[in-house]
N, C-alpha and C positions, 0 to 999 in steps of 0.2 A: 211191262216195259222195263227195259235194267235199265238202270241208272249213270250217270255217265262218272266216268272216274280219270280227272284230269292228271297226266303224268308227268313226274318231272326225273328227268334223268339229272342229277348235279355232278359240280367238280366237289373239291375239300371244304367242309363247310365248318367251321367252328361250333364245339359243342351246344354250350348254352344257350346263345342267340336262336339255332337251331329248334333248342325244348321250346325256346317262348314262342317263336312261330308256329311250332304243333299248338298251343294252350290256345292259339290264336284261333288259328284255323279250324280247331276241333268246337270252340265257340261259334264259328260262320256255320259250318255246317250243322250244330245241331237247329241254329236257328234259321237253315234254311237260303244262305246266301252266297252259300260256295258249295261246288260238288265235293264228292268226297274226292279224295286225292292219294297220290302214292309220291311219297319222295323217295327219289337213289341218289346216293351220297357217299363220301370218305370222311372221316373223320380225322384232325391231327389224333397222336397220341393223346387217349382217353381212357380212364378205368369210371365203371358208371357201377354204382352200388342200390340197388332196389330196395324196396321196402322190407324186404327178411334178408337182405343183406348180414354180415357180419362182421364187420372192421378186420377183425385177426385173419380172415380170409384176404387180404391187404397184406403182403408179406415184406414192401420199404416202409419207413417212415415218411413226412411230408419234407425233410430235405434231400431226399435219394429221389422224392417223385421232381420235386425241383430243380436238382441237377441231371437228371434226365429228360424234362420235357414236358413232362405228363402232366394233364389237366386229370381229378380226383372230383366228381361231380356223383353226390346225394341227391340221388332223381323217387319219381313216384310210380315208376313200373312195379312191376313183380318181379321176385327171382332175386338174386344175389348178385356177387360183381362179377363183369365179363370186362372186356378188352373192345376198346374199337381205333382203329387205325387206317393208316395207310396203305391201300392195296387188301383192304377189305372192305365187300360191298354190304352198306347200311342200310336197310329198307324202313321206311316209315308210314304204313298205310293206314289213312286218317277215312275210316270209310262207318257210315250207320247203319246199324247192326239191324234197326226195326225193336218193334213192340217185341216179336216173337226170335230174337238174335240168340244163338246159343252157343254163349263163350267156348265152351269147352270146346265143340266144334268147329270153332274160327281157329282155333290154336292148331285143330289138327289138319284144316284144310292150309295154315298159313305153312305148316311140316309137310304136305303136299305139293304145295308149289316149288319151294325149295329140295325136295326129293325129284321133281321133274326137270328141274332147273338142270340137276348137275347128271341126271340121265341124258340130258341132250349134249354133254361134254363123254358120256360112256362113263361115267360114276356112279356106281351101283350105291344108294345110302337109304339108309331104312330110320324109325323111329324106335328108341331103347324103353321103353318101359322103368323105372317111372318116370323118367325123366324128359321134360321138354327140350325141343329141339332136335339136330338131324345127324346122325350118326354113320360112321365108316366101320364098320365092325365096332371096337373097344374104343375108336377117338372119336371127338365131336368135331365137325364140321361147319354146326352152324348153330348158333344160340337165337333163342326166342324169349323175347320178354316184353309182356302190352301192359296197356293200361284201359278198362273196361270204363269211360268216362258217362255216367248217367246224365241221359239229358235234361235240362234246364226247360228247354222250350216245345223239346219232342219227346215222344214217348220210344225209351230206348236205349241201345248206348252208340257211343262214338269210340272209335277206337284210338290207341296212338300208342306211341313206341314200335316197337316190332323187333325186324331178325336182323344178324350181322351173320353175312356169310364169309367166309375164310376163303379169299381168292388168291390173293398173292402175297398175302399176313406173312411178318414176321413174327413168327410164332416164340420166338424168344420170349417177348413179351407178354406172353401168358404164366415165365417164370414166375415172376413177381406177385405172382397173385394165387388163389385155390379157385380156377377160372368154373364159376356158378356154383359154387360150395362144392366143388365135387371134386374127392381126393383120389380116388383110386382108378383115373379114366385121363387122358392125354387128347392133345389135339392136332389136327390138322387142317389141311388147306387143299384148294382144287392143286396148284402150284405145284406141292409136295409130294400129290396123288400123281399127277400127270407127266413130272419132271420138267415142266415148261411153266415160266409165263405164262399169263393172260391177259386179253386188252380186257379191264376192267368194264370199260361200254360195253364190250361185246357182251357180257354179263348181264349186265344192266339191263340190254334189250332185251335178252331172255326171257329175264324174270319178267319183263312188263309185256311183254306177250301174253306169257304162260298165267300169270294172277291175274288180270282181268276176267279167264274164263274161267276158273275155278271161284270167282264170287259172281260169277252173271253180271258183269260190270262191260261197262260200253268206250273202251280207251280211250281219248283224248289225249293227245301227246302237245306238250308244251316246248316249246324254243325258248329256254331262259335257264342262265347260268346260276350258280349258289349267289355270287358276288350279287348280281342284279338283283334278286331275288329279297336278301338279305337286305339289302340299300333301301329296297323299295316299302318291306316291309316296315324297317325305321322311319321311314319317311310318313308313314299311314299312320304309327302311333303318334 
């Protein structure tokens, strides 16, 4: 029997409030009291730095990130600093992995959903060796970065963090930064590929189509906005 995997498609959600409802939620589920889940999301301007992260890969100062906008958040993924924004879709699939989970494979099947995602727009994008994440020939398209969280009350892990796909990104702002330590590779976006906009939902639905069946998970779609969401969870601590 698969498991049920309730979905949230959201609007702009603020970074860190964000992290703490994963930490939350990846607790309920190891201990059995929430399905696992997928959130989709926007981020304001964010630069999020992982645990092999490397500051000088950070190319302003904290008063250039100031008068710009940008929120600079020291998180406990993997991988180095990437960009998340506006008119990029954020995914955050919080799902348990079991006794017999095999990270490596979660990472390549989470680069297959994202590889089918942008074939159903006619995006041809493949996976670059060594590197995580989803590729257009020489530019990156979509970053992946988890966090494999060992469970407390079950045998196994839970996952959290995840990918940021490049929909309608302004990709400027990946100036500012060496987006995932990687110097000699540039990025893109569906947008940029296409010459057009995209209704970021429209995306949204996509993905939550397509990742249910590539982890044998049983959809559950949810009607509730970041804001509610967010309120509500304050409201529980």
């Amino acid at each position: 029997m698969s498991r049920k995997l309730d979905i949230y498609m959201l609007g702009r959600m603020p970074y860190h409030p964000t992290w703490d409802l994963q930490k939350a939620w990846v607790d309920e589920i190891d201990r059995g009291i929430r399905h696992d889940s997928l959130l989709l999301l926007e981020h304001p301007h964010t630069y999020t730095l992982g645990r092999s992260g490397k500051k000088e890969h950070l190319l302003i100062d904290e008063e250039q990130l100031k008068q710009a906008g940008i929120t600079l958040a020291y998180i406990d993924r993997g991988g180095d600093i990437t960009y998340h924004g506006p008119g990029q879709v954020v995914g955050y699939p919080l799902m348990f992995l079991g006794e017999k989970g095999d990270p490596h494979q979660y990472l390549r099947d989470l680069e297959q959903v994202l590889i089918d995602t942008l074939l159903a727009y006619g995006i041809q994008s493949e996976r670059k060796e060594p590197y995580t994440g989803v590729w257009v020939g020489n530019v990156k398209i979509a970053a992946i970065g988890v966090k494999f969280n060992r469970g407390l009350q079950s045998k196994g892990f839970v996952t959290s963090h995840g990918f940021a796909l490049n929909v309608n990104t302004d990709l400027t702002l990946f100036q500012k930064i060496i987006p995932c330590g990687i110097r000699e590779y540039g990025v893109t976006s569906m947008a940029q590929l296409l010459g057009k906009q995209l209704d970021i939902r429209e995306v949204m639905q996509t993905i939550s189509d397509i990742l249910p069946r590539h982890f044998n998970r049983e959809p559950v779609f949810k009607q509730q906005d970041g804001d509610e969401l967010l309120t509500h969870f304050t409201e529980e601590r």
